[in-house]
C-alpha positions as CSV (number, residue, x, y, z in Angstrom):
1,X,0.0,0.0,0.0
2,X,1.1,3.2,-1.1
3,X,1.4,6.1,-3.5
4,X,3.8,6.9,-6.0
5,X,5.5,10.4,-7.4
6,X,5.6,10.4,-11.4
7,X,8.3,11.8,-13.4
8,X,6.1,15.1,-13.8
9,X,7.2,15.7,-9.7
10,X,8.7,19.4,-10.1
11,X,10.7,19.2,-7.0
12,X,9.0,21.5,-4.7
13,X,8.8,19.9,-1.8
14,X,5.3,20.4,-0.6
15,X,5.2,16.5,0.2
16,X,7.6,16.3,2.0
17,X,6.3,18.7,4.1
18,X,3.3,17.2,4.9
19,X,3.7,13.4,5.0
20,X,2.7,12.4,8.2
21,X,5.5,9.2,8.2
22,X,8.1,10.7,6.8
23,X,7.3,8.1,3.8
24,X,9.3,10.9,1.3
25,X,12.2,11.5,0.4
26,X,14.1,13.9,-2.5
27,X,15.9,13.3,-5.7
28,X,19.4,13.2,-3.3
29,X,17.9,10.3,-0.7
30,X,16.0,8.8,-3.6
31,X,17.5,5.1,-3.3
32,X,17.0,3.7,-7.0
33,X,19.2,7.0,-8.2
34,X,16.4,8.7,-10.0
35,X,16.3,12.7,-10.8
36,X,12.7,12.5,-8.4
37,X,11.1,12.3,-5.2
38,X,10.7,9.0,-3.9
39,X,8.3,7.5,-1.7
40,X,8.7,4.2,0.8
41,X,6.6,2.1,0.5
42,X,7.0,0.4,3.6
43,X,6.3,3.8,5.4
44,X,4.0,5.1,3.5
45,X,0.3,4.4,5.3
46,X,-1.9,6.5,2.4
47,X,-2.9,9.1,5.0
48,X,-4.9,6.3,6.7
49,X,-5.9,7.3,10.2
50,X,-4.6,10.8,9.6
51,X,-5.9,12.5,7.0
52,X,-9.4,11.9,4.4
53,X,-6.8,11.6,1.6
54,X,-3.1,11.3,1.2
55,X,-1.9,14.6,2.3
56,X,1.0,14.3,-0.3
57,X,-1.4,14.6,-2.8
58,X,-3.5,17.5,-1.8
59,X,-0.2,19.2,-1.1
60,X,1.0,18.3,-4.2
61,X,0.4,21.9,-6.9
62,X,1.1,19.4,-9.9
63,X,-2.1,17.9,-10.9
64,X,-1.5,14.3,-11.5
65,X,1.9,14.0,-10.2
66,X,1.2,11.5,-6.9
67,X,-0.8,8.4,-7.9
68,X,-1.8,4.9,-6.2
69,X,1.0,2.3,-6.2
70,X,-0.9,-1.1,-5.0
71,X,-3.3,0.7,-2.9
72,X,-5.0,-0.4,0.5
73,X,-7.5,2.5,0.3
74,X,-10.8,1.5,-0.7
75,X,-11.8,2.9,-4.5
76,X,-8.3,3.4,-4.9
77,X,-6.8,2.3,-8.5
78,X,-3.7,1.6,-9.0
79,X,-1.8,4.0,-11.3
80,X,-4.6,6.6,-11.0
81,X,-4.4,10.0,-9.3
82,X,-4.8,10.2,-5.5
83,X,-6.5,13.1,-6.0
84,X,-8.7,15.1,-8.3
């Protein structure tokens, strides 16, 4: 369960920001040595128990840019936006 951060990530930072378990990291911590934001799956939680949606996402100003990976959430589909 978790989301994912496309190629289309502009490197602002507002996830980071506001992920609630730390679940994201930059281009410079990313560990498959990608130019992008990564997110841990093993951390990541999709907001469950702490927000209505993943808070990533509604942070996110890049429409499209944070979508499911494998998702837990109910409705969720994988490879779709988190958010609208």
């Amino acid at each position: 369960m978790a989301v994912k951060i496309t190629d289309i990530c502009i490197s602002c930072g507002a996830c980071i920001d506001e992920c609630p378990t730390e679940a994201i990291v930059d281009e410079d911590d990313n560990p498959t040595g990608e130019d992008i934001y990564y997110v841990y799956a093993d951390k990541c939680v999709e907001c469950i128990d702490h927000n209505d949606e993943p808070a990533c996402a509604e942070a996110c100003p890049t429409e499209g840019c944070i979508v499911w990976d494998a998702p837990k959430t109910d409705g969720a589909v994988d490879g779709e936006p988190c958010v609208e």
